[in-house]
C-alpha positions in Angstrom: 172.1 77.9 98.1 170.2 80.8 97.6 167.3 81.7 100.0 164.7 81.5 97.1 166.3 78.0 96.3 165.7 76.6 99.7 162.4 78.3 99.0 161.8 76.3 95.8 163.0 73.0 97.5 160.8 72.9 100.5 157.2 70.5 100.3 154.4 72.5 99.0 152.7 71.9 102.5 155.2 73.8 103.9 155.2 76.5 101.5 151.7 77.4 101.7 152.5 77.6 105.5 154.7 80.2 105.5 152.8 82.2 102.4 149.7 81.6 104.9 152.0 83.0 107.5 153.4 86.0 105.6 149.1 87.1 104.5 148.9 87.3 108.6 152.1 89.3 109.1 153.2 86.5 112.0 156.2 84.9 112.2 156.7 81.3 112.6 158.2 81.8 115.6 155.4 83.7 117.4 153.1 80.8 116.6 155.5 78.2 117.7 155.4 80.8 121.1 151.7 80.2 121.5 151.2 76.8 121.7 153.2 76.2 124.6 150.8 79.4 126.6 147.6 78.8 128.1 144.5 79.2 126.6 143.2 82.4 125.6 140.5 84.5 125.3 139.8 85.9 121.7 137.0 87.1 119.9 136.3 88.1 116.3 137.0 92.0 115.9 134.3 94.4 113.9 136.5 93.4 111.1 135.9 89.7 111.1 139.5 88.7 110.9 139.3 86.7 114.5 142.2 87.3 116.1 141.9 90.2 118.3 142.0 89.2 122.0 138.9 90.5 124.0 139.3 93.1 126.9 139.1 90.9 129.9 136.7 91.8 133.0 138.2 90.6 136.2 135.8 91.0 139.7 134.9 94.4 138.1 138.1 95.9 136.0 139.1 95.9 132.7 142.6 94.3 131.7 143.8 95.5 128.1 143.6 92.9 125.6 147.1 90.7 124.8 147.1 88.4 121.9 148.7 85.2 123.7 148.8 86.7 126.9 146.7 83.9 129.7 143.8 85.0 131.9 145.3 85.7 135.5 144.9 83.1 137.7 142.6 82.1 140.7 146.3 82.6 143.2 146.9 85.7 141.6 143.7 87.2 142.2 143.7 86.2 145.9 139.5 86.5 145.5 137.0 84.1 146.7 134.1 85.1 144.4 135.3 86.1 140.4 133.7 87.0 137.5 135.1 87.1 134.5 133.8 89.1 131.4 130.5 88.9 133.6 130.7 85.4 134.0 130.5 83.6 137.5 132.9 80.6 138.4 132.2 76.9 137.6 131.4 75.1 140.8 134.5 73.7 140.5 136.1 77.9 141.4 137.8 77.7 138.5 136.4 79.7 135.5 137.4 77.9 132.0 138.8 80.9 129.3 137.1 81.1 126.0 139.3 78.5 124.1 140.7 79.5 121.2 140.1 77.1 118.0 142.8 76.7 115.0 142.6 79.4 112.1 142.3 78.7 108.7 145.5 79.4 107.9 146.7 77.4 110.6 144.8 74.2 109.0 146.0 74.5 105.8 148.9 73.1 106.1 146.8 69.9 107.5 144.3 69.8 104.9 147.2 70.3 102.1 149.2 67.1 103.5 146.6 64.9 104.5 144.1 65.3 101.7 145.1 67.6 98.6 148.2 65.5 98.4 146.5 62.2 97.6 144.1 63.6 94.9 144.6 63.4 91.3 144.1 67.4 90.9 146.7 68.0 93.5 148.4 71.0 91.6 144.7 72.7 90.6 143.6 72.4 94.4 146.8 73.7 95.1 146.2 76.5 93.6 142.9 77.3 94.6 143.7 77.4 98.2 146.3 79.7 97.4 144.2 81.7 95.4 141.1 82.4 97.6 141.0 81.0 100.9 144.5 83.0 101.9 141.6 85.5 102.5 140.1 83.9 105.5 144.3 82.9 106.6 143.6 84.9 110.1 140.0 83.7 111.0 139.2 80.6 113.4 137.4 78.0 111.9 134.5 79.0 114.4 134.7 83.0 113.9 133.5 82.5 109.6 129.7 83.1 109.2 127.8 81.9 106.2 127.4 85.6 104.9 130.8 86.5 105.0 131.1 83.6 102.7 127.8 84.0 100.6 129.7 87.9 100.2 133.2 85.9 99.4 131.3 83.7 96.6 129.8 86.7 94.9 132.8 88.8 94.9 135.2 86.0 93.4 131.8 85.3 90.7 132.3 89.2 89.6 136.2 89.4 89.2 137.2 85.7 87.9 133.6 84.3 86.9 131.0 81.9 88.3 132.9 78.8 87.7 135.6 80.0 89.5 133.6 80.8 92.5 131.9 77.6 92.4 135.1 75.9 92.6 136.4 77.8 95.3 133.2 77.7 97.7 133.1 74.1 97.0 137.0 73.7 98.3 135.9 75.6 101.5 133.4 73.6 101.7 135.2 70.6 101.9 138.6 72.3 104.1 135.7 72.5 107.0 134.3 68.7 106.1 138.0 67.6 106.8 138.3 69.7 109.9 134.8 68.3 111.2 136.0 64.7 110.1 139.4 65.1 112.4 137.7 66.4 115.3 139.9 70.2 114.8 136.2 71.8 114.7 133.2 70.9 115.5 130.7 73.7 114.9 128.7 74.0 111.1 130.3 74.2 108.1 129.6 77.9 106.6 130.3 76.7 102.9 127.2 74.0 103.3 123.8 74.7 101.5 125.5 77.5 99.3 123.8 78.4 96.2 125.9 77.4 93.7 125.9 79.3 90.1 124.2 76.9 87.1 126.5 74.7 85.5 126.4 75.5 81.8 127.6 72.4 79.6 130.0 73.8 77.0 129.1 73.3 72.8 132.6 75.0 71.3 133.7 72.5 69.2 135.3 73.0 65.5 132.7 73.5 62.9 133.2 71.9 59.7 133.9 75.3 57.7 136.6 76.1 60.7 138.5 72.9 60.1 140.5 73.7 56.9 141.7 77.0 58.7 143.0 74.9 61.9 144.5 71.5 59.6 146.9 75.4 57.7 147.6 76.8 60.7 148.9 73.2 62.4 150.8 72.6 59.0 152.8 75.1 59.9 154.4 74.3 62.8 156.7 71.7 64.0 155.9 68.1 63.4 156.1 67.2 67.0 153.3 70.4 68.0 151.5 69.4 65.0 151.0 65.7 65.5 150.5 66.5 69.2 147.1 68.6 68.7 146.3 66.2 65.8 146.4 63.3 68.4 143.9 65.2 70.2 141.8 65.9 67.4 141.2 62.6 65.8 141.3 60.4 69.3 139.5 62.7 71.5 142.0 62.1 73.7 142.4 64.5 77.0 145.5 67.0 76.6 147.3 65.2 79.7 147.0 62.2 78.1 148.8 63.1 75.0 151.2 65.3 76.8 152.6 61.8 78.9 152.4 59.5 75.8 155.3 57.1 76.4 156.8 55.5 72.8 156.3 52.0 75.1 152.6 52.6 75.3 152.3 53.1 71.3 152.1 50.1 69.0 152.3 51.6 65.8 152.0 48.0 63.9 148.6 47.2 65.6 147.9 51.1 65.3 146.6 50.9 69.1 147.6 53.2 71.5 147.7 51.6 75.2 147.1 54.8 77.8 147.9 52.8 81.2 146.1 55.4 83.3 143.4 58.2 82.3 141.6 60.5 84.4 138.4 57.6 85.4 141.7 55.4 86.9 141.0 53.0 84.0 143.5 51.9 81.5 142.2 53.0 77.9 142.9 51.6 74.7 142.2 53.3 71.5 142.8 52.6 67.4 145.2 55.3 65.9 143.7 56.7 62.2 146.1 55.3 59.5 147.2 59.1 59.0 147.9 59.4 62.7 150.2 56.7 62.4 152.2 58.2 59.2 152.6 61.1 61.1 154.2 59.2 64.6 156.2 57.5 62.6 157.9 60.4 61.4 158.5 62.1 64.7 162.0 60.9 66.2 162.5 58.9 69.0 165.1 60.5 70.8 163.7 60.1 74.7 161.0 57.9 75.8 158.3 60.4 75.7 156.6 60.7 72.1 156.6 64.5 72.3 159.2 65.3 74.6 160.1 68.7 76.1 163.3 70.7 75.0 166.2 70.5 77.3 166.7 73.7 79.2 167.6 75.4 82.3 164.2 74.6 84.2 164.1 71.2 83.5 168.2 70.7 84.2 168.5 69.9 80.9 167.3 66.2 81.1 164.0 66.5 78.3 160.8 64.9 79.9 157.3 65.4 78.7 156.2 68.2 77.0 155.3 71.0 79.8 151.6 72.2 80.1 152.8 76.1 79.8 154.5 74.8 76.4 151.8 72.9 75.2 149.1 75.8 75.8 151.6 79.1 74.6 151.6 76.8 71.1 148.2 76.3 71.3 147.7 80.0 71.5 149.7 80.5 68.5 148.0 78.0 66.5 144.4 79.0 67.3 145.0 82.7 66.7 146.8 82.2 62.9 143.7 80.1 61.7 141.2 82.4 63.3 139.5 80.7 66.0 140.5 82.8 69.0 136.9 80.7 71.1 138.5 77.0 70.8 140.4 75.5 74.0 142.7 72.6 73.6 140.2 70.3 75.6 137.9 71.9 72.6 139.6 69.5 70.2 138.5 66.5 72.4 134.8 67.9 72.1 135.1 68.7 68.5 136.2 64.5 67.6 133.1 63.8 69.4 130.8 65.8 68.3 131.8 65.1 64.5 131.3 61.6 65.2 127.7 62.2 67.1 126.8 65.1 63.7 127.9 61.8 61.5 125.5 59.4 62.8 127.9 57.2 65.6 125.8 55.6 68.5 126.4 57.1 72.1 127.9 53.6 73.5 130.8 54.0 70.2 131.4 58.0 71.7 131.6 56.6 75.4 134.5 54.3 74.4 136.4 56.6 72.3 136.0 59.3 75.2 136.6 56.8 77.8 133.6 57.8 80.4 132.7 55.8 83.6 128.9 56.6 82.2 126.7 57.3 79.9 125.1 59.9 81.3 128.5 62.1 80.8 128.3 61.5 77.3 124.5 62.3 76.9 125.7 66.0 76.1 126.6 64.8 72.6 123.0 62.9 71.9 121.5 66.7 70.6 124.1 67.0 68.2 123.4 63.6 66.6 120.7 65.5 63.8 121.8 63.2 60.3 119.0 59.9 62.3 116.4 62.7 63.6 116.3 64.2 60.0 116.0 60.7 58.5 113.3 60.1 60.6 111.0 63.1 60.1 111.8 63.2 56.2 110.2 59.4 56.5 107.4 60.8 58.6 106.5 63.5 56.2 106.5 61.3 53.5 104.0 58.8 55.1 101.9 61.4 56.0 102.0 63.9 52.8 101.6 60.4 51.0 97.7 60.2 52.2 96.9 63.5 50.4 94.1 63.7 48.0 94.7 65.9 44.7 91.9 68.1 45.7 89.4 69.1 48.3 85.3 68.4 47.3 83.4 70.7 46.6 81.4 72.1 49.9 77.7 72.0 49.9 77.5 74.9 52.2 79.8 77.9 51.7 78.8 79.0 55.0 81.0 78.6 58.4 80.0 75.1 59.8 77.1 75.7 62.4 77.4 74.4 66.0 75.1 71.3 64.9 77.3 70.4 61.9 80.2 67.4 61.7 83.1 68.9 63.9 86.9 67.6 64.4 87.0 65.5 66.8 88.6 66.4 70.4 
């Protein structure tokens, strides 16, 4: 087995050890080295990176710094009175060394196993930490200040956006909650009471003169792309959701669709449109996944669902042919509810065909619900147009009303 194999095979936890390793330029070794030495003293260098080892001042002189290497001893110093770094003894006689807390990169690993691992968004979080907090892999969890972070946030805002940066202070954020909660650190957390970048709701949805251009372009491919983004289209559903649709969850005679987990934790049932149906029928059932992915080397030829690269390089495809290079694939899931709020549906009927824990999550679609507001002011004009007179008497005084004279009231 190759050494990129044994790579591939080893627990993602693990992995991001030894890439966490590798950004230092240690070995695991070297670390494994450390633990079993004494305490030592560090301190954060001019560049902010933590691990550069102070000079030590012993009674007077200056001992080179050593990363790893432990303070000399009260024996070996054969001195009654000691100072060191300009500190006197304890009244013990023995002076305690600056103790050195766990990096970043060190806890990691921890915070990967222990908590990344059970969430639902393991592989996104995974990511993240990879992404941005490999910059901090070399800095105790006591040497980060809250302006090297403020700088972090800003610099990640300009290159991949504020959303991005949001995400990635608030994963910081909670890496030093989780070290606080297992009592690794115990100072402040430097990602608390960050200024986050407004949160923009997002309006892209397919607009009604769009839609013949999309329904071409997705005529045009495969049956099983095509009824996989039409899924999404005329149930809303997420793409995920689609993507692990299992034959057993479908019943095609009730025209109900079963989903036995969603992203609330909630099992989700939803009607299928008649045409939705026509087009399942059609697709063949050759594995248990409705749209399965094509055997190949990467998945050892054994087809499973359809893979999330896959599913968004066709998406790509299909959004450029018809034109609309601004639509997402979680786009089509706005675009079903917003047709249905622009057609008059109640917020309670778009909460159950989006499947939210809340109302308040689908409030967003309450502005686009215009066909009742228009109603409503067309009746109001009426009734109050209605009370017009044909025309206006005649004045008795062509003159501007005087301060004396009838005025409107308030």
């Amino acid at each position: 087995m190759t050494v990129t194999n044994r790579q591939a095979l080893r627990p993602r936890a693990q992995r991001l050890y030894h890439a966490v390793l590798a950004a230092a330029g240690r070995t695991r070794e070297e670390v494994c080295r450390e633990v079993d030495r004494p305490p030592v003293a560090l301190h954060p260098d001019a560049g902010g990176n933590g691990r550069t080892a102070a000079p030590i001042r012993v009674n007077g002189k200056t001992h080179p710094p050593s990363v790893g290497t432990p303070l000399p001893s009260l024996v070996e110093l054969g001195s009654d009175t000691i100072r060191v770094n300009g500190c006197p003894p304890r009244p013990n006689g023995q002076h305690a060394p600056t103790q050195r807390t766990m990096t970043i990169g060190e806890f990691l690993p921890l915070y990967e196993r222990n908590h990344v691992a059970l969430l639902k968004s393991r592989r996104q979080t995974s990511r993240l930490l990879e992404k941005y907090l490999v910059t901090f892999a070399t800095m105790e969890l006591g040497a980060l200040t809250r302006m090297q972070v403020i700088d972090w946030f800003h610099k990640i805002a300009e290159t991949e956006g504020s959303s991005a940066a949001n995400h990635a202070v608030e994963q910081l954020r909670s890496v030093y909650a989780r070290a606080q909660d297992w009592e690794v650190f115990d100072g402040k957390n430097p990602a608390d009471r960050i200024k986050k970048f407004p949160k923009h709701s997002r309006a892209v949805f397919v607009k009604e003169h769009e839609m013949p251009w999309l329904l071409a372009s997705l005529a045009e491919e495969l049956p099983r792309s095509e009824t996989f983004f039409l899924t999404l289209l005329l149930t809303g559903a997420r793409r995920d959701e689609a993507r692990l649709m299992q034959w057993e969850h479908v019943d095609l005679e009730g025209a109900l669709w079963h989903k036995p987990t969603t992203k609330t934790g909630i099992p989700h049932t939803v009607p299928l449109p008649a045409l939705l149906v026509t087009k399942l029928r059609a697709l063949p059932r050759v594995t248990d996944w409705v749209f399965p992915s094509t055997p190949n080397n990467m998945n050892g030829g054994q087809p499973g669902p359809w893979s999330v690269c896959a599913v968004e390089h066709c998406w790509r495809r299909v959004r450029d042919r018809a034109g609309l290079r601004p639509i997402r694939i979680h786009d089509l899931r706005r675009t079903a509810a917003s047709w249905l709020a622009i057609h008059g549906a109640n917020l309670p009927t778009i909460q159950q065909v989006l499947n939210h824990a809340s109302l308040m999550s689908t409030q967003v679609y309450a502005r686009l619900s215009i066909a009742p507001v228009r109603r409503a002011l067309d009746e109001q004009a009426e009734r109050m147009l209605g009370t017009m007179v044909p025309s206006l008497p005649a004045r008795a005084h062509s003159a501007s009303p005087s301060r004396d004279g009838a005025e409107w009231p308030g």
